[in-house]
C-alpha positions in Angstrom: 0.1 5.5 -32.5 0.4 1.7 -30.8 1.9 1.3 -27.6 2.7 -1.4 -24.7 2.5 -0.3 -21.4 1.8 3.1 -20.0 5.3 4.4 -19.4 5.6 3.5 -23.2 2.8 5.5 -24.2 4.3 8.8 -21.9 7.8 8.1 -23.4 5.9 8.2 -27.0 4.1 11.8 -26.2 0.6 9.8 -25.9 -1.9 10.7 -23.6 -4.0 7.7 -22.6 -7.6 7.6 -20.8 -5.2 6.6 -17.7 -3.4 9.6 -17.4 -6.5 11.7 -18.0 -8.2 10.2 -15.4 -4.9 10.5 -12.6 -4.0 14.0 -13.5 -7.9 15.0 -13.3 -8.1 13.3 -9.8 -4.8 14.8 -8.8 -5.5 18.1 -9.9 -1.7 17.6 -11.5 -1.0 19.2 -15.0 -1.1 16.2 -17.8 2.1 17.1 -19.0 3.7 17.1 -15.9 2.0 13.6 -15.6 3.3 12.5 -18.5 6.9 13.2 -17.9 7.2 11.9 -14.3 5.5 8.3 -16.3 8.2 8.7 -18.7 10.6 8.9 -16.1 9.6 6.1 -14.0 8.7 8.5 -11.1 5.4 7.8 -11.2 3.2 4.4 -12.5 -0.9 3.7 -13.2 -0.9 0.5 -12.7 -3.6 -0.6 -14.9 -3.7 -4.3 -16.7 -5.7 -4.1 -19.9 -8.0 -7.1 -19.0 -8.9 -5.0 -15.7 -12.0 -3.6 -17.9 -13.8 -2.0 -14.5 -10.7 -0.3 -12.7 -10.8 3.6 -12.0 -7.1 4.0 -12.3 -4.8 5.6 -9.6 -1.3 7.0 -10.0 1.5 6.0 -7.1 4.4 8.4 -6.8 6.0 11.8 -6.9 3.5 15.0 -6.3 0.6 12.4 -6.1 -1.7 11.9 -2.9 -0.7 8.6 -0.8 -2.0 6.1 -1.4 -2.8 2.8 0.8 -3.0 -1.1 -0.1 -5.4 -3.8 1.5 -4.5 -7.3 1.7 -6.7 -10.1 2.4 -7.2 -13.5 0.5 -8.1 -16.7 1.7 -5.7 -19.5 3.1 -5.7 -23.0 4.7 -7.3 -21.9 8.0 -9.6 -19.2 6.6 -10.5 -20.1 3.0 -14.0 -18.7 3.3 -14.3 -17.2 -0.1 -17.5 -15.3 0.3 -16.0 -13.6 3.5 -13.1 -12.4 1.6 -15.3 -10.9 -1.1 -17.4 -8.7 1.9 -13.9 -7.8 3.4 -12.9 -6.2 -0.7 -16.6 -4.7 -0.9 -16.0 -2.8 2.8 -12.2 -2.0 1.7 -13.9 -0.3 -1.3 -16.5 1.2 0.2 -13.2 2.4 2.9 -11.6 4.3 -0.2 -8.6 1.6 -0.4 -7.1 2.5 -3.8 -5.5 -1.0 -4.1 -6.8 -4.3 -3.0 -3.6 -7.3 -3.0 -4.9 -10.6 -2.8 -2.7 -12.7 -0.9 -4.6 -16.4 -1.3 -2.6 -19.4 -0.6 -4.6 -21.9 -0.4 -7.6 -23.4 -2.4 -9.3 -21.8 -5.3 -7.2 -19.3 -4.8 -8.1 -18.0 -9.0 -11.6 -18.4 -8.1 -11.1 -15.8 -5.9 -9.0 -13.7 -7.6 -10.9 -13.6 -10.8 -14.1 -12.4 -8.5 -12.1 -9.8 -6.8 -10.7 -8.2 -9.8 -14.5 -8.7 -11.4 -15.3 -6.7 -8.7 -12.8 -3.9 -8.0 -12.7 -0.3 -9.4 -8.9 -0.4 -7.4 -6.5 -1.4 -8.8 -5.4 -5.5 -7.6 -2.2 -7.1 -7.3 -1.2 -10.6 -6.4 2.0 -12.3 -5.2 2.7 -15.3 -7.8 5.0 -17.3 -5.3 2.2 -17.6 -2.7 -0.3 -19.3 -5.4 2.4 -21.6 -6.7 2.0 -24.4 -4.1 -1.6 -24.9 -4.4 -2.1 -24.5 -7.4 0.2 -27.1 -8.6 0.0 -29.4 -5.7 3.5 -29.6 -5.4 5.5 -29.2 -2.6 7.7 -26.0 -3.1 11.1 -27.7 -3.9 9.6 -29.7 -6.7 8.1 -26.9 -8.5 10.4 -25.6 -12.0 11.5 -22.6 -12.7 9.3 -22.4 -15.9 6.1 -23.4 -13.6 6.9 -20.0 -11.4 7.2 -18.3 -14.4 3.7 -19.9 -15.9 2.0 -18.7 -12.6 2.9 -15.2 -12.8 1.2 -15.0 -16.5 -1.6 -17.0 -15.5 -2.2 -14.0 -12.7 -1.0 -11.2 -15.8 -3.7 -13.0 -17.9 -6.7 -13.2 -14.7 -6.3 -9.1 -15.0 -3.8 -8.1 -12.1 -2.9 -4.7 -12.0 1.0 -5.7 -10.2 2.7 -8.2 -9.2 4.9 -8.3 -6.2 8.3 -10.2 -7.2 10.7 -11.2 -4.7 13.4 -11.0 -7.8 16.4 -9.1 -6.0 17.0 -12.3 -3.6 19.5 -14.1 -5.5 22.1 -16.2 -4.4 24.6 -13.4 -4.4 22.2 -11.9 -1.7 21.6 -15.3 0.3 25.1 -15.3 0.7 25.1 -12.5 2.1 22.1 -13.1 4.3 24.1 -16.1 5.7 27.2 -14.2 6.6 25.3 -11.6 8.7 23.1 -13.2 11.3 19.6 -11.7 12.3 17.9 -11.6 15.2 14.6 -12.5 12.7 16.0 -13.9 9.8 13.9 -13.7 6.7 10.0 -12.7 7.7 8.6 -12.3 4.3 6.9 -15.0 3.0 7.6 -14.5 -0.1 10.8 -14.0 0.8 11.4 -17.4 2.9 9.8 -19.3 0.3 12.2 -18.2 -2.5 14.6 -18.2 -0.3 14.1 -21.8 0.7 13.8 -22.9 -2.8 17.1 -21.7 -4.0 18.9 -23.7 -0.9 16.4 -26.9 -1.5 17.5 -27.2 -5.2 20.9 -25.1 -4.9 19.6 -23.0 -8.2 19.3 -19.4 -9.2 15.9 -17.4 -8.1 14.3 -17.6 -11.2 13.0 -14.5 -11.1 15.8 -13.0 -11.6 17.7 -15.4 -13.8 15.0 -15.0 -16.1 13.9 -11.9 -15.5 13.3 -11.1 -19.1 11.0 -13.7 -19.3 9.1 -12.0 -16.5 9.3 -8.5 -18.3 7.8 -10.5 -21.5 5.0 -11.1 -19.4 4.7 -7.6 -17.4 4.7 -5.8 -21.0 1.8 -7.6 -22.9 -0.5 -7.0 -20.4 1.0 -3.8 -18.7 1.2 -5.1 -14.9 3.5 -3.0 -12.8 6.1 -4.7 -11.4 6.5 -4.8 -7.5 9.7 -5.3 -6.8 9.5 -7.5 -3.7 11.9 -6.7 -0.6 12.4 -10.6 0.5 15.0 -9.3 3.5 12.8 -6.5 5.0 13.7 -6.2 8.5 11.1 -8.4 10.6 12.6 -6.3 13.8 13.8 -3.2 14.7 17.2 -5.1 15.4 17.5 -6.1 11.7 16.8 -3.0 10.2 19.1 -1.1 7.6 21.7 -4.3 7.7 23.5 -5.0 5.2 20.8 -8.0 3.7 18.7 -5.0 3.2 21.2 -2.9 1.8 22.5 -5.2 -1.0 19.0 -6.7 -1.9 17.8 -2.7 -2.4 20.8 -2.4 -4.5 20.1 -5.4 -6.4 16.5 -3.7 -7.1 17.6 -0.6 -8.2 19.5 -2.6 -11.1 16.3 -4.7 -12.2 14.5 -1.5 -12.4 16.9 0.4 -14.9 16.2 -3.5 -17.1 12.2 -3.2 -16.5 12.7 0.7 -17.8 14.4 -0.2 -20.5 11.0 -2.5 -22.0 8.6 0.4 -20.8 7.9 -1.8 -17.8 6.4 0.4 -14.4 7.8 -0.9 -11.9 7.6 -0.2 -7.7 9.9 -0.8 -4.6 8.9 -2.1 -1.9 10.3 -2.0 1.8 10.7 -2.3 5.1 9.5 -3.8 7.3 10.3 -2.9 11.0 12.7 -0.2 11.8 13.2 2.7 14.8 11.6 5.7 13.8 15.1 7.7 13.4 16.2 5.4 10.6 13.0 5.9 8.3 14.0 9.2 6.8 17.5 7.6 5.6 16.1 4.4 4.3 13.7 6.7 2.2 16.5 8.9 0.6 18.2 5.8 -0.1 15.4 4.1 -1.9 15.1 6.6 -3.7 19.1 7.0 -4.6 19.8 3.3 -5.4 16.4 2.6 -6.9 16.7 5.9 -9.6 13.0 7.9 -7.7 10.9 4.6 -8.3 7.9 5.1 -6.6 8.1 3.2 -3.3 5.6 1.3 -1.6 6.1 0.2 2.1 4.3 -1.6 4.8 4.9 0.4 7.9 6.9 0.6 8.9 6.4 -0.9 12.2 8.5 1.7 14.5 8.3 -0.7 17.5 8.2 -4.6 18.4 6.0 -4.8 21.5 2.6 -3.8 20.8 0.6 -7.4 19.5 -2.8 -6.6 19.3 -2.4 -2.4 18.4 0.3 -3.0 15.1 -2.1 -0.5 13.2 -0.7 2.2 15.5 2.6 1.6 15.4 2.8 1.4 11.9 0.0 4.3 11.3 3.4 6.0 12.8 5.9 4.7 10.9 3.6 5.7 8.1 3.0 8.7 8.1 6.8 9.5 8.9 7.9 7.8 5.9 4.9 8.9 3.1 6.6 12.1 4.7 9.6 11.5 3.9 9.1 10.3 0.1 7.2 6.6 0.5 4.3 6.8 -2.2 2.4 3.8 -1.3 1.2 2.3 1.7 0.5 -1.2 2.7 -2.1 -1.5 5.6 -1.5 -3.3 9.1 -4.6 -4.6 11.2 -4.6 -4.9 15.2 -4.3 -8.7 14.2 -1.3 -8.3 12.8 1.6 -11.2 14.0 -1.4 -13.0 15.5 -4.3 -14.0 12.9 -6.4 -13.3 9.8 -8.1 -10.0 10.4 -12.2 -9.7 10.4 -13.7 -7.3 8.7 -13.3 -4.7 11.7 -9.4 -5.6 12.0 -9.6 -4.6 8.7 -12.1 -0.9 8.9 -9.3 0.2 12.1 -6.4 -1.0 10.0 -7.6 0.9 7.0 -8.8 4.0 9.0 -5.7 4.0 10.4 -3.6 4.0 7.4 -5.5 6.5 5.8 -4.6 8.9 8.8 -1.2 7.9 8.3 -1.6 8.8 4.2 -3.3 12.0 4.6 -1.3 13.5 7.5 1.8 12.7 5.1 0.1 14.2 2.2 0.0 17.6 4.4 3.4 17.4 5.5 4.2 17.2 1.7 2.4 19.9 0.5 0.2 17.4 -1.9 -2.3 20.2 -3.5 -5.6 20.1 -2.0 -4.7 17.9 1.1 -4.8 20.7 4.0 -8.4 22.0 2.4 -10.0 18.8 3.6 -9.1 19.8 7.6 -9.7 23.4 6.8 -13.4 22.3 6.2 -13.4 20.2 9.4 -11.7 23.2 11.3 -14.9 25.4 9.6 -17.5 23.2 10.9 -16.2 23.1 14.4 -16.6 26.7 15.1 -19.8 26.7 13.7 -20.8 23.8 16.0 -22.0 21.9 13.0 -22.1 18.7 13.7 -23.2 17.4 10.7 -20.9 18.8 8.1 -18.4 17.4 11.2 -20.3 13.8 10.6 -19.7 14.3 6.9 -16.4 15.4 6.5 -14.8 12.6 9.3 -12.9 10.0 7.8 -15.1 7.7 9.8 -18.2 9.4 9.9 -19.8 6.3 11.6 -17.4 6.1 14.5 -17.7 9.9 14.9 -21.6 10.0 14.8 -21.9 7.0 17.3 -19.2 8.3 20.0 -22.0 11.5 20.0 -24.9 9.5 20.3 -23.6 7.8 23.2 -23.4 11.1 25.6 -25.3 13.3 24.0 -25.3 16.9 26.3 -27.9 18.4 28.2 -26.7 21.8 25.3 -26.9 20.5 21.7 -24.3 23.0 21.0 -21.5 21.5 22.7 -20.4 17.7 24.2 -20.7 16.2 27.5 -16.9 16.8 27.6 -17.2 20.7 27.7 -20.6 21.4 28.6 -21.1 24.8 28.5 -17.7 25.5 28.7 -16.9 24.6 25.3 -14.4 26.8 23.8 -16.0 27.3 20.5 -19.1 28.2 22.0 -17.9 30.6 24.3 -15.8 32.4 22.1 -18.5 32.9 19.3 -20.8 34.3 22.2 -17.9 36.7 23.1 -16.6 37.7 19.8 -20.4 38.6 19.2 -20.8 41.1 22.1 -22.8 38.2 24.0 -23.3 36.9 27.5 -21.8 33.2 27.8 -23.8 32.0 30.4 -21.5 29.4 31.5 -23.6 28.6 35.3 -27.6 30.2 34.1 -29.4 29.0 31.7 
């Protein structure tokens, strides 16, 4: 039996390779699989001309999972840089890489990434659209945006992000409540500047069957761009965000309706006591599409440590129902991140993922610190080294100060806790001042 896309083949009663290999990663029942696909609760994003991808699943009852953006622009268009940044991000465990070149040979680039990657890649058209037409962005057509996104559909890009729910209903509406930050995407801006430059529709989502055309031959999964996520914590939940999420959750029920997967994404900046809500409203207004959400970023003031602050915006949303999340580097607001930005930002964001993951009862997540919780009573360091989530850092730190008692640290001594108390619940002496 033929089919188009993967939520096509679920609806169909098909089982594909795809779905094999998610439910066998996710220890998740293939049926069960099958039905949340069917539903639009869950998507593999997996392009058929992606021939070396080891496909992931993003959304209900699966593990977190986190996105790493790099790509090259005006400033930093070091190709060869990028590449090593994807080949660490791998080596990480990042389950998606999203190039976000601007600049330059921007397909070069993205055709060696995708070459590649075994995770899945996604791009955002509107970004490339500049450079690769030389054009400055009011004279670029509708049809020309449109070309762009298929030339990325035909490169092997796994999804797309978008910024389709920004039309001029929701400009309006932009323009009638003021912001402290205005529009911070960049997507986002740019779309939004077009529209005023040539006082037309988005045509994203004027033709948005055009773009569903596109998204079914190849099966990309539509990312559903959130062009007015809050860029502060004053902007958050206002009514730009609101009507654009509403506007997303219609284009969703269309993309459904032609078997296309499709993803949410938002916010964005916001106080950590709004991040529940906007979750359950996601969810509500966009029908349980999986959603994928950088940060959020729970407060404004920390330049220079914006992997913290979103690690804990993170983790309280993937809590709370996010399926997906986008990384944030210490350089965030302030430049392009190296390649150790990039190890902390990851690190950080898989912390965020996996505490989540335990918080939601994701099968298998809590055996992972059970282990770690089994190797520190035992004092065995090395299953400690192995099991760490960065068993580098956490090998170095010991090396540094190592103790005069291999069996403890040089923060303990021979007062360690763990030490003492398997002395003592053996019958032994513990020796804390004799040797």
């Amino acid at each position: 039996m033929n089919y188009t896309t993967q939520m096509d083949a679920a609806r169909k009663g098909i089982i594909t390779k795809e779905m094999n290999a998610v439910a066998e990663k996710e220890k998740m029942d293939i049926k069960v699989l099958r039905e949340l696909l069917a539903q639009g609760k869950v998507v593999i994003p997996a392009n058929k001309h992606h021939v070396n991808l080891e496909p992931q699943g993003v959304g209900e009852g699966l593990r977190t999972k986190i996105n790493v953006n790099l790509g090259i622009s005006k400033d930093c268009c070091n190709v060869d840089a990028e590449i090593e940044k994807a080949k660490k991000a791998l080596a990480l465990k990042a389950e998606a890489l999203m190039d976000l070149s601007s600049y330059g040979k921007t397909r070069e680039f993205r055709q060696k990434l995708i070459n590649i990657s075994r995770a899945m890649v996604g791009t955002v058209p509107i970004y490339d659209a500049v450079g690769f037409y030389d054009k400055e962005l009011k004279d670029i057509t509708a049809q020309e945006f449109l070309d762009v996104v298929e030339k990325h559909a035909q490169d092997g890009v796994d999804f797309v992000t978008l910024h389709a729910g920004i039309n001029r209903a929701t400009a309006e509406r932009f323009n009638a409540n003021q912001r402290l930050t205005n529009i911070v995407s960049r997507g986002g801006s740019l779309m939004f500047a077009w529209m005023a430059l040539n006082e037309q529709e988005n045509p994203f989502y004027e033709h948005f069957d055009k773009v569903l055309d596109i998204c079914e031959e190849y099966d990309v999964t539509l990312s559903l761009g959130d062009a007015c996520r809050p860029g502060s914590i004053h902007d958050s939940t206002d009514a730009s965000q609101v009507e654009e999420l509403i506007v997303l959750g219609e284009l969703t029920k269309r993309a459904w309706e032609r078997n296309v997967q499709v993803m949410i994404e938002g916010p964005g900046h916001m106080a950590m006591n709004e991040i529940a809500g906007n979750m359950m409203l996601e969810k509500r207004l966009c029908h349980g599409a999986p959603f994928y959400v950088l940060g959020p970023v729970v407060t404004d003031i920390a330049p220079g440590y914006d992997h913290i602050t979103t690690a804990i915006g993170g983790a309280i949303a993937a809590a709370n129902g996010a399926d997906f999340l986008c990384y944030v580097t210490p350089a965030e607001h302030l430049r392009l991140p190296t390649l150790e930005d990039m190890k902390e930002g990851i690190i950080a964001t898989r912390i965020a993922a996996h505490a989540a993951d335990i918080a939601k009862g994701i099968k298998g997540a809590r055996e992972w610190d059970n282990q770690m919780s089994k190797a520190r009573v035992n004092l065995d360091w090395e299953k400690m080294f192995e099991l760490a989530i960065d068993p580098e850092k956490a090998r170095r730190y010991r090396e540094e100060s190592m103790p005069e008692h291999t069996d403890s640290c040089t923060m303990c001594g021979k007062m360690c806790s763990m030490r003492n108390m398997n002395k003592v619940m053996k019958g032994e002496d513990i020796n804390i001042l004799r040797d």
